[in-house]
ZATI-158002 format. One record per residue (C-alpha): x, y, z; residue in three letters. Coordinates in nm, 2 decimals, padded with zeros to 4 digits, always signed. Layout:
BEGIN
(pt (X,Y,Z),'Ala')
...
//
This chain:
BEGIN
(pt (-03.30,-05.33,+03.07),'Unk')
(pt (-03.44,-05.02,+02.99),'Unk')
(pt (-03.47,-04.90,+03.36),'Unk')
(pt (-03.12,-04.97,+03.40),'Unk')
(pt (-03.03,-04.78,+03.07),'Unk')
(pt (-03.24,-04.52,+03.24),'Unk')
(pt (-03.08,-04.53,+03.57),'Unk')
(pt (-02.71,-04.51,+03.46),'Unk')
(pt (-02.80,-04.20,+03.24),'Unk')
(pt (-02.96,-04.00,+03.53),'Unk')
(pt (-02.64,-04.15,+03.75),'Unk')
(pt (-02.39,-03.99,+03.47),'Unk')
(pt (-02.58,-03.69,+03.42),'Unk')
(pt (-02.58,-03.58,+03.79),'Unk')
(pt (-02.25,-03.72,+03.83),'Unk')
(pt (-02.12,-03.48,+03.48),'Unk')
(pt (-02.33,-03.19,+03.70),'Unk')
(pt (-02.16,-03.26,+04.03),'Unk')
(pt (-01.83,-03.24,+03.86),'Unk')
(pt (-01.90,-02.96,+03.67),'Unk')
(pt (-02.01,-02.76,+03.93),'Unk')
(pt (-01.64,-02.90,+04.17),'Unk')
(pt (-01.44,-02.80,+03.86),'Unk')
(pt (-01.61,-02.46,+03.84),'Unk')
(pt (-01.59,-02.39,+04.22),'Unk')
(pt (-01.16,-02.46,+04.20),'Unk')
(pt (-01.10,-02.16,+04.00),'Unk')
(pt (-01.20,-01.78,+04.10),'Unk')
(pt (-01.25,-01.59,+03.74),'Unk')
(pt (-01.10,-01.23,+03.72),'Unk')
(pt (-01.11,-00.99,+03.43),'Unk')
(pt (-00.82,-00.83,+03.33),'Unk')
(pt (-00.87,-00.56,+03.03),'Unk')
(pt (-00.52,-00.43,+02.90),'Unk')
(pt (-00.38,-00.35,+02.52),'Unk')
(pt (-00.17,-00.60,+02.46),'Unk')
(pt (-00.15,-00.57,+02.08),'Unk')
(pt (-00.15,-00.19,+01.90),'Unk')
(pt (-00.02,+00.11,+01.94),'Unk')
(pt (-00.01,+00.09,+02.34),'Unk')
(pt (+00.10,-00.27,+02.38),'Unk')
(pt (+00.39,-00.22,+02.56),'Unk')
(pt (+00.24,-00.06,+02.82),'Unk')
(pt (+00.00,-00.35,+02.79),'Unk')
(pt (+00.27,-00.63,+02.77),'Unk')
(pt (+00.45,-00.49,+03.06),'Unk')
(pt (+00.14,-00.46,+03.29),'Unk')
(pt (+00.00,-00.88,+03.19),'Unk')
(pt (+00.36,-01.02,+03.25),'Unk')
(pt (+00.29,-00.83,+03.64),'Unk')
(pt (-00.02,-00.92,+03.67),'Unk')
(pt (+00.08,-01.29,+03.55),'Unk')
(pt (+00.35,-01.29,+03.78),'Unk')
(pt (+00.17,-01.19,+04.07),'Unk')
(pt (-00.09,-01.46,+04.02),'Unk')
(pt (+00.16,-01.72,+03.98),'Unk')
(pt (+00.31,-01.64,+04.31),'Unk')
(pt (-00.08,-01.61,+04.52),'Unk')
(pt (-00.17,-01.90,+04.38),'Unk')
(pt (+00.18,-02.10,+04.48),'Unk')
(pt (+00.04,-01.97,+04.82),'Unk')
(pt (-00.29,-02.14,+04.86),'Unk')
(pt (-00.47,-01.91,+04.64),'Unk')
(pt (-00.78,-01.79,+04.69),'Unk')
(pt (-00.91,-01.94,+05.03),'Unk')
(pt (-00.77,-02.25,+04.83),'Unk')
(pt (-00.88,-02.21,+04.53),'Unk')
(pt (-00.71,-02.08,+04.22),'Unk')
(pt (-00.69,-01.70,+04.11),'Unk')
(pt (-00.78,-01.76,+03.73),'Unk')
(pt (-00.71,-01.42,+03.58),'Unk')
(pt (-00.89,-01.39,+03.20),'Unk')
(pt (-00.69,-01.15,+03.02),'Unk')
(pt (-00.87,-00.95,+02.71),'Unk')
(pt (-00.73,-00.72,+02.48),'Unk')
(pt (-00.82,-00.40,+02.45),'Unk')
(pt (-00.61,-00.29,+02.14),'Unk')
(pt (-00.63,+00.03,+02.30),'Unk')
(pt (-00.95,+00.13,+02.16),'Unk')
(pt (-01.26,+00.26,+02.40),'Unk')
(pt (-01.52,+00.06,+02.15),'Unk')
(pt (-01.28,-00.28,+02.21),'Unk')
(pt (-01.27,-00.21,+02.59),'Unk')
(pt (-01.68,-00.19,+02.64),'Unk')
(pt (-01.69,-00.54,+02.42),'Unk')
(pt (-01.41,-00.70,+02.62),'Unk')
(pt (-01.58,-00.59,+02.95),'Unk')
(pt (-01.93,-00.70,+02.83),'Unk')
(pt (-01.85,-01.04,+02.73),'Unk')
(pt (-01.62,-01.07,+03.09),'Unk')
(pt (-01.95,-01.00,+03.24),'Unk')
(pt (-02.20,-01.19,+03.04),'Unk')
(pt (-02.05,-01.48,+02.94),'Unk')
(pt (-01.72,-01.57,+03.16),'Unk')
(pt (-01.89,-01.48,+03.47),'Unk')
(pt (-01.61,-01.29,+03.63),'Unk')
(pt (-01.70,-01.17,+03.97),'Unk')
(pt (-01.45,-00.82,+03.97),'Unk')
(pt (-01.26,-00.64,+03.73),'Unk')
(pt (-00.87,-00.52,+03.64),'Unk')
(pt (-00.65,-00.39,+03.47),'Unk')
(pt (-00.73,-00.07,+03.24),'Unk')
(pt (-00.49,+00.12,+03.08),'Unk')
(pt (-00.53,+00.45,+02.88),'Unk')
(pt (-00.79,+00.70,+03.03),'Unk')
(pt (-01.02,+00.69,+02.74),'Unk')
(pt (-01.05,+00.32,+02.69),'Unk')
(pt (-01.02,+00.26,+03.09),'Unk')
(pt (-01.35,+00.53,+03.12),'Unk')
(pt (-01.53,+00.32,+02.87),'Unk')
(pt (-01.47,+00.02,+03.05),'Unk')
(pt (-01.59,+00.17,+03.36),'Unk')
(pt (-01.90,+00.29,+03.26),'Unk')
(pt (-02.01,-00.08,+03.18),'Unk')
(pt (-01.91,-00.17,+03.48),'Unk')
(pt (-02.11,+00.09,+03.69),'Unk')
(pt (-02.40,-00.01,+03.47),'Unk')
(pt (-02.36,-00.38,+03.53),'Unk')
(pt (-02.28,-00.32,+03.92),'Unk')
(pt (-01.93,-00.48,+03.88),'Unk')
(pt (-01.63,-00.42,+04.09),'Unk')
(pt (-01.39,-00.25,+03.89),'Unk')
(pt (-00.99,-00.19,+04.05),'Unk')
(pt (-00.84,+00.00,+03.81),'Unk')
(pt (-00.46,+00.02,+03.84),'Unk')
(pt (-00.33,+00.29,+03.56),'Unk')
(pt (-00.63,+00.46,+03.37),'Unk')
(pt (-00.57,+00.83,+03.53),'Unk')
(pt (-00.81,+01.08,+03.39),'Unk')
(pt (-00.98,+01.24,+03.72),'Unk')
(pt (-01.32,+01.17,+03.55),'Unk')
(pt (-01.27,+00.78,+03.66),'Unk')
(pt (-01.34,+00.82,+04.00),'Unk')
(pt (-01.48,+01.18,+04.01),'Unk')
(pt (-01.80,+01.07,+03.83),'Unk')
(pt (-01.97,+00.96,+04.15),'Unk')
(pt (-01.98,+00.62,+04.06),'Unk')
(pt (-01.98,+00.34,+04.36),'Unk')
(pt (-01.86,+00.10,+04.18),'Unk')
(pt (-01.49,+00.17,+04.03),'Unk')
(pt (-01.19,+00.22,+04.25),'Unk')
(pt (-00.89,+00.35,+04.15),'Unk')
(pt (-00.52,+00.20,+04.27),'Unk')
(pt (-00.25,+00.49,+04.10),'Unk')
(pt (-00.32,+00.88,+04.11),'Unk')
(pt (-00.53,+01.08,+03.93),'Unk')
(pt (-00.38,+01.22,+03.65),'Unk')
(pt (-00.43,+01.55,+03.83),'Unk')
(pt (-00.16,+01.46,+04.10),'Unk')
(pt (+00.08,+01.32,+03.86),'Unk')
(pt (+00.29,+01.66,+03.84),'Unk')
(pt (+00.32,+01.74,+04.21),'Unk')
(pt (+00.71,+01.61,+04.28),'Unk')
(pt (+00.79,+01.84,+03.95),'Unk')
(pt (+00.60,+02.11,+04.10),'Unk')
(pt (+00.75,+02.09,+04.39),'Unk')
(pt (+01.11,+02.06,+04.23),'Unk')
(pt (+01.12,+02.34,+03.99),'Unk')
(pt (+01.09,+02.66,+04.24),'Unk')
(pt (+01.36,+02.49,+04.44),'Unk')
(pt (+01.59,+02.39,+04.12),'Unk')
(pt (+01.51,+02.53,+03.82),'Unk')
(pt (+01.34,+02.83,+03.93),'Unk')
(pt (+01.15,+02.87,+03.56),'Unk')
(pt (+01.01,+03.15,+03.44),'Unk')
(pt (+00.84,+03.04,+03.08),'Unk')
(pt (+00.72,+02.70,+03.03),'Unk')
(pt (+00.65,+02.53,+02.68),'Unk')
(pt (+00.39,+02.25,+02.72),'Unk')
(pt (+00.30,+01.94,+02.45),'Unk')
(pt (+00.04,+01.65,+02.50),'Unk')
(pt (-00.11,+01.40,+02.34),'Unk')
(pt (-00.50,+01.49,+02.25),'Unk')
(pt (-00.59,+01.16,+02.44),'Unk')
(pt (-00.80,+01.24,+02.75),'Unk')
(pt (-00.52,+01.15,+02.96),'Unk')
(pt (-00.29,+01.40,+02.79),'Unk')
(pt (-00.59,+01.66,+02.75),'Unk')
(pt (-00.64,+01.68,+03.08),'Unk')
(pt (-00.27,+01.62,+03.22),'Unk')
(pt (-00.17,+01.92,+03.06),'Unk')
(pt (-00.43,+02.14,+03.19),'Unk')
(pt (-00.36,+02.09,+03.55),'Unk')
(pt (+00.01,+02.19,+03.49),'Unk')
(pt (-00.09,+02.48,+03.29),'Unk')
(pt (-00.25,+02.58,+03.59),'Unk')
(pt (-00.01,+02.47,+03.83),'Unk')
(pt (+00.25,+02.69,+03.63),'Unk')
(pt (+00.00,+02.98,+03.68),'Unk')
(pt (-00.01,+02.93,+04.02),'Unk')
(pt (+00.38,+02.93,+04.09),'Unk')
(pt (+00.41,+03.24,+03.87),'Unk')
(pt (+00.54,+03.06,+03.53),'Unk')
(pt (+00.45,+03.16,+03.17),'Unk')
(pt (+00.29,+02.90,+02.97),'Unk')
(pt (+00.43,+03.05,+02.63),'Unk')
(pt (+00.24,+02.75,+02.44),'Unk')
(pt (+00.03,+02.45,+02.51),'Unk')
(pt (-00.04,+02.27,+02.17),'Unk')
(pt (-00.16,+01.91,+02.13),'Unk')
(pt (-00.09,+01.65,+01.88),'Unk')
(pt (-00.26,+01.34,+01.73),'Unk')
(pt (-00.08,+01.01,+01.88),'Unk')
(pt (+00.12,+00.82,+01.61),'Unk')
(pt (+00.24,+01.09,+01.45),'Unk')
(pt (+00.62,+01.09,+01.30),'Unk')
(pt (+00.69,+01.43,+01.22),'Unk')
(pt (+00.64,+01.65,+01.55),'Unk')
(pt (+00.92,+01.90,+01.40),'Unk')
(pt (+00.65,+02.14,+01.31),'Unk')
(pt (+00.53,+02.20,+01.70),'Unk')
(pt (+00.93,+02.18,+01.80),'Unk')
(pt (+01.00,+02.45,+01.57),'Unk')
(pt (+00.75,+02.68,+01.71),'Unk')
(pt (+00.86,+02.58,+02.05),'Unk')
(pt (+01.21,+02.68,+01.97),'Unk')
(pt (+01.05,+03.02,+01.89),'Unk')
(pt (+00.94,+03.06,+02.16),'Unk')
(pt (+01.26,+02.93,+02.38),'Unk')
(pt (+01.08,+02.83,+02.72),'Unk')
(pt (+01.30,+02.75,+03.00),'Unk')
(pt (+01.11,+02.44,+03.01),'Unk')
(pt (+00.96,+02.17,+02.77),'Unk')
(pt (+00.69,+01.96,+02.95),'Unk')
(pt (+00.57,+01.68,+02.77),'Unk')
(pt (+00.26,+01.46,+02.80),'Unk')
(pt (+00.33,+01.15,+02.56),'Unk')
(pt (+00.33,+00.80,+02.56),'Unk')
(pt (+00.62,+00.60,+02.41),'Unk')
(pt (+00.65,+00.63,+02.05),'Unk')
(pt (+00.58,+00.97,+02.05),'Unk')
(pt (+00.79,+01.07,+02.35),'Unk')
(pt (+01.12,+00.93,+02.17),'Unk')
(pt (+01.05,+01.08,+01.81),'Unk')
(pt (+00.95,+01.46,+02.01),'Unk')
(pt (+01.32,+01.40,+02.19),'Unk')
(pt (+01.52,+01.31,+01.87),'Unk')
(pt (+01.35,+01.56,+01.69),'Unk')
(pt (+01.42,+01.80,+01.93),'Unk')
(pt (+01.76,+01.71,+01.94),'Unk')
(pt (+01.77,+01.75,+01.53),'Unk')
(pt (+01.66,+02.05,+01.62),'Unk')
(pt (+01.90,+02.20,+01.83),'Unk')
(pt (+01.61,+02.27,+02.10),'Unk')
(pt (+01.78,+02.36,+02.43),'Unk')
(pt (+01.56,+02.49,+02.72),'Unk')
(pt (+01.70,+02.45,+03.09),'Unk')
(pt (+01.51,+02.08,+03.08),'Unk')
(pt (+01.32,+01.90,+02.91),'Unk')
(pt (+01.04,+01.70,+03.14),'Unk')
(pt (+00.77,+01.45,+03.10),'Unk')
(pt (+00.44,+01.37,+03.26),'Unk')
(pt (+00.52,+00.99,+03.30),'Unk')
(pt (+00.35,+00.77,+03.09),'Unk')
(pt (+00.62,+00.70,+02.83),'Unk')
(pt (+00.90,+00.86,+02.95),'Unk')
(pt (+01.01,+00.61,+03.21),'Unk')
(pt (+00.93,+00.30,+03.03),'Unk')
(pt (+01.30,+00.13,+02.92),'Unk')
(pt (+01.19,+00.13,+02.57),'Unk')
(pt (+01.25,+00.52,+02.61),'Unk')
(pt (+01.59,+00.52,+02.64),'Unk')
(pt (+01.59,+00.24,+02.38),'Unk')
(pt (+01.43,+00.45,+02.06),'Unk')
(pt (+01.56,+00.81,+02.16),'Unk')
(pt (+01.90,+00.69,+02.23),'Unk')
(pt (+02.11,+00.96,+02.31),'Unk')
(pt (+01.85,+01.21,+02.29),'Unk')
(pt (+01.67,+01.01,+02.62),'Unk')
(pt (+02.01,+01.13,+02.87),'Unk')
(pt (+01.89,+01.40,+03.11),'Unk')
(pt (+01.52,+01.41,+03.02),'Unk')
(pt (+01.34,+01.42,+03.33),'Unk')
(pt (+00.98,+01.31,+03.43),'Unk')
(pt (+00.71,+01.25,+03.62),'Unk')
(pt (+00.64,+00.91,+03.81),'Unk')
(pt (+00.47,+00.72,+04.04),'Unk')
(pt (+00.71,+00.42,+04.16),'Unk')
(pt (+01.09,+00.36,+04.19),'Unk')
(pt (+01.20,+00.03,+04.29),'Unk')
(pt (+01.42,+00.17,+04.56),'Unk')
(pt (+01.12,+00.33,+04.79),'Unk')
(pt (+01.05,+00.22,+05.08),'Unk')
(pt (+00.79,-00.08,+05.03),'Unk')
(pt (+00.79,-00.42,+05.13),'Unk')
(pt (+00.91,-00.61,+04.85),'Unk')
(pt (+00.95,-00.38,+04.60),'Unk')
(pt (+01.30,-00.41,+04.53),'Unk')
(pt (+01.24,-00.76,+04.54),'Unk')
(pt (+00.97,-00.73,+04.28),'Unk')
(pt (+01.19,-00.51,+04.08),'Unk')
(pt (+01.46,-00.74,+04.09),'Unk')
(pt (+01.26,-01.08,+03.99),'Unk')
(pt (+01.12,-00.94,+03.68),'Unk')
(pt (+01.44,-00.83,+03.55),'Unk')
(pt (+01.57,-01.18,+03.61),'Unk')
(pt (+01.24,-01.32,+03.46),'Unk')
(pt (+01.22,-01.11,+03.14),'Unk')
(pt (+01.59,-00.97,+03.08),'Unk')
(pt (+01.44,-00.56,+03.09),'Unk')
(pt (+01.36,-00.31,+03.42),'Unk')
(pt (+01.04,-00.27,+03.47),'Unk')
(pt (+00.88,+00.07,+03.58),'Unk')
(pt (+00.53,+00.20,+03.78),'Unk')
(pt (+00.33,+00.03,+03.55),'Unk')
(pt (+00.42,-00.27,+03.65),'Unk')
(pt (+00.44,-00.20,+04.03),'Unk')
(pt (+00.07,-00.07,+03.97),'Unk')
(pt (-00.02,-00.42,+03.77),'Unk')
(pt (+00.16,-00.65,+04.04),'Unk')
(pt (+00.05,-00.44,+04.31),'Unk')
(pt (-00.35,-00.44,+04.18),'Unk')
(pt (-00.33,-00.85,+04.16),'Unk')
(pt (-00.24,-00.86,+04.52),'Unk')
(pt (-00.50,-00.62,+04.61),'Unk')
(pt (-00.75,-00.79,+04.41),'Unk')
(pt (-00.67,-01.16,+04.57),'Unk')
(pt (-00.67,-00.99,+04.90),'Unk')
(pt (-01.03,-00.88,+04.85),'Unk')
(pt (-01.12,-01.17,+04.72),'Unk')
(pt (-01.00,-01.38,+05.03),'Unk')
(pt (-01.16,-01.14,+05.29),'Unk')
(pt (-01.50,-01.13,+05.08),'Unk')
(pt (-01.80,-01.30,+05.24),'Unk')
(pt (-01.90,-01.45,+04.90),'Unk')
(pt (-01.79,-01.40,+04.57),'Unk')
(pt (-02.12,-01.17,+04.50),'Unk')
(pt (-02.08,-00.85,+04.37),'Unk')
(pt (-02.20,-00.70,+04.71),'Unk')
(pt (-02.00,-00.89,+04.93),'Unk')
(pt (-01.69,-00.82,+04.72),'Unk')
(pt (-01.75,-00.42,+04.72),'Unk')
(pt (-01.77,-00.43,+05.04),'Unk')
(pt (-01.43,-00.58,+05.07),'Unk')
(pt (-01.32,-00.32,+04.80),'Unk')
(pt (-01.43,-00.06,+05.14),'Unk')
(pt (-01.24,-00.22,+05.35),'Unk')
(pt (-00.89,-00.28,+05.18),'Unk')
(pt (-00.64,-00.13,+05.38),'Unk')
(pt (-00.31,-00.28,+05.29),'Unk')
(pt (+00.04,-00.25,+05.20),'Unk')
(pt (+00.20,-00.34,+04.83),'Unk')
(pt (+00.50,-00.32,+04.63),'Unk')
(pt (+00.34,+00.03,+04.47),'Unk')
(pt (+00.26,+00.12,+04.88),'Unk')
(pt (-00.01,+00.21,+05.09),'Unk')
(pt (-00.36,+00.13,+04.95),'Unk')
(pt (-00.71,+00.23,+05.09),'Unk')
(pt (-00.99,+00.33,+04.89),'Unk')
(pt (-01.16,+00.65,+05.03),'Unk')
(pt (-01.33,+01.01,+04.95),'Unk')
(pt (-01.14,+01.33,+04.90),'Unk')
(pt (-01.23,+01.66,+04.67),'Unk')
(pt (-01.42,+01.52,+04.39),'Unk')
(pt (-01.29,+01.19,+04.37),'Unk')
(pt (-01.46,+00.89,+04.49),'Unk')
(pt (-01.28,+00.52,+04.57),'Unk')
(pt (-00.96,+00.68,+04.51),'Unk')
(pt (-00.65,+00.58,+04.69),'Unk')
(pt (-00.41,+00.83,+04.78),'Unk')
(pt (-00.05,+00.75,+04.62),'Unk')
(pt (+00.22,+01.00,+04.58),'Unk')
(pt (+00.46,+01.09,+04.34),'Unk')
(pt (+00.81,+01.13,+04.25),'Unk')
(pt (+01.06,+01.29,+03.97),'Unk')
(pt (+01.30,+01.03,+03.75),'Unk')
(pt (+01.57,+01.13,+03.56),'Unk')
(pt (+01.77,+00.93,+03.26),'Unk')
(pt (+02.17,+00.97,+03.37),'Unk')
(pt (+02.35,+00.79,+03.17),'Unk')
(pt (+02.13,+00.51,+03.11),'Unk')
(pt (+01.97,+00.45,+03.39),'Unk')
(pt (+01.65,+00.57,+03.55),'Unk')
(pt (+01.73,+00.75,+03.87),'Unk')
(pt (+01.53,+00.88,+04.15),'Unk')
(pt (+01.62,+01.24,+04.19),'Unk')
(pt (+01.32,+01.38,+04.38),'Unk')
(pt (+01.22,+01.41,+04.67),'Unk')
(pt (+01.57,+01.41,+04.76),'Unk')
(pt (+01.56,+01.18,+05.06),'Unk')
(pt (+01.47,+00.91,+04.86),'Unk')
(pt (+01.70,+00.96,+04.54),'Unk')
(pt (+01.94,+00.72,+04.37),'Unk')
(pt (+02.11,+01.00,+04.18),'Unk')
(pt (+02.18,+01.37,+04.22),'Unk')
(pt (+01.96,+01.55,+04.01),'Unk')
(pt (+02.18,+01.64,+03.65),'Unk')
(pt (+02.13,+02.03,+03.63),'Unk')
(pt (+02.20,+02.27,+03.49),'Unk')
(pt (+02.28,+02.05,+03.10),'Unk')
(pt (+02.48,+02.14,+02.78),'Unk')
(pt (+02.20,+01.95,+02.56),'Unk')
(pt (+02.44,+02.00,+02.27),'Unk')
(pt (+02.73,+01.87,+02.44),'Unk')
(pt (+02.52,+01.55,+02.57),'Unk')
(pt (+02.42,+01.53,+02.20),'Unk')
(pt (+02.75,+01.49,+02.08),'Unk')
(pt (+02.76,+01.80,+01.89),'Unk')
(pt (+03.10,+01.97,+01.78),'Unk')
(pt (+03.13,+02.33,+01.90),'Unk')
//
């Protein structure tokens, strides 16, 4: 009786391994580290719903080789100290084989430095700070830009348009803003353009009238802007309070093209131009489509962050499918090899300048006309003609 007891335990507790080990193996475990609660969570929300999407749709399509795309989604909150936690435990205890995602600079270089220490494939798809992949480390890649490169449609636009000659510039004193504004102070030095003042400002303000008012001063021919969406509203309505009327007033993407924009600054939002690094109308397979489907799904446009988000799940289940194992070796070497097209475009991971597993994207210039967000530059590929020059105070509804 006993021997039988005996026998029927070892026969459950090899059969409870057996499974174990079958369950385990139809699931492939992905970190995804984004802030979905905070003061960056709609940046956040916009990029999980993508990445959620995306998954949905690969795994309706056999998957992985077959077997699910399990994406773990961990909030950052937005915070670098949250992002090294989140990343650790990903590691450690879910036993992901790569990691996603990252958003904001600061928090997305924290994250990365764990992974380089850890040896663990790291695709990040929005963190821009050059530092990210000009650190020499083997082990992060980079889908979007460099924040460096994020300013080159607008540079290329303004001596054809605008033709400047004094420039005003504000940014956030995040890493990402810090070192956005930077390169365009030194782009504007290179095309011959003033910088009459480059002041930062603490994110989460609410009273930015301060900095406006000493802009005004100074009355630049252009206002460039390095925000993300809180601020960016309150700096346009303000500057509208204001009466603040240079020849344009631009941003350096981030939250300037997310629909929220328009939402908060209202009226203050028409004509603003900025930086970007998608529109749904390029020309990539399926990214109208893309564009289209999440509107249906969540009733709102989405912008590049998205695309980015969407686009870095495909990428991610492509290397994943072409990987020789699901070791961190095999799967970095699949990370080499990716050469592929996506709703965002072209992605291969290579060397230039300083940076290091950095694909090459380009960028364009967006404009708000009258609600909507319209291509405007380069001109072959615009939606819109570009609105210039603007009566700010007429647009603003003021009586003259």
């Amino acid at each position: 009786m006993k021997k039988s007891v005996a026998i029927s335990l070892c026969v459950l507790f090899f059969w409870g391994v057996f499974t174990a080990g079958t369950w385990a193996a139809e699931s492939v475990k992905v970190g995804i580290v984004l802030p979905v609660t905070g003061s960056l969570a709609k940046f956040g929300e916009i990029e999980r719903d993508c990445f959620l999407m995306a998954q949905e749709e690969i795994n309706a399509a056999g998957g992985i080789n077959g077997k699910k795309l399990e994406l773990l989604i961990e909030d950052t909150t937005g915070r670098p100290e949250v992002g090294r936690s989140v990343v650790e435990k990903l590691i450690t205890k879910d036993k992901v084989v790569m990691i996603g995602g990252g958003y904001s600079s600061s928090v997305t270089y924290a994250t990365a430095g764990v992974c380089q220490q850890n040896e663990m494939p790291f695709l990040v798809n929005t963190g821009s700070a050059d530092k990210i992949t000009s650190s020499g480390w083997d082990w992060i890649y980079r889908l979007n830009p460099p924040v460096s490169q994020y300013a080159s449609a607008i540079e290329t636009l303004l001596p054809e348009v605008v033709k400047p000659k004094t420039v005003a510039i504000l940014h956030e004193n995040s890493l990402f803003g810090t070192k956005g504004a930077k390169k365009f102070e030194k782009s504007c030095k290179k095309l011959g353009y003033q910088v009459v003042l480059k002041e930062g400002y603490e994110h989460g303000g609410i009273d930015f009238k301060p900095v406006l008012i000493r802009v005004k001063e100074k009355n630049p021919d252009i206002v460039y802007m390095i925000s993300y969406i809180m601020d960016a509203s309150l700096l346009m309505k303000q500057a509208r309070e204001l009466k603040l009327t240079p020849k344009l007033f631009i941003g350096g993407a981030a939250g300037f093209t997310l629909p929220e924009f328009k939402e908060n600054a209202g009226v203050a939002s028409n004509y603003v131009i900025s930086a970007t690094l998608w529109h749904q109308v390029l020309p990539f397979p399926g990214a109208k489509e893309f564009y289209n489907k999440f509107k249906k799904r969540y009733g709102k446009s989405v912008d590049y962050h998205g695309a980015e988000a969407y686009a870095a799940c495909y990428v991610i289940a492509d290397v994943l499918k072409r990987a020789k194992s699901f070791k961190n070796t095999d799967i970095k070497k699949a990370l080499d090899a990716t050469d592929m097209m996506t709703v965002f475009g072209p992605v291969k991971f290579t060397t230039w300048g300083k940076m290091k597993n950095q694909n090459k994207a380009a960028t364009y210039a967006v404009q708000w006309i009258n609600g909507k967000l319209e291509l405007v530059w380069p001109t072959e590929h615009a939606t819109a003609k570009l609105v210039y020059p603007v009566d700010w105070l007429k647009v603003w509804g003021y009586k003259k």
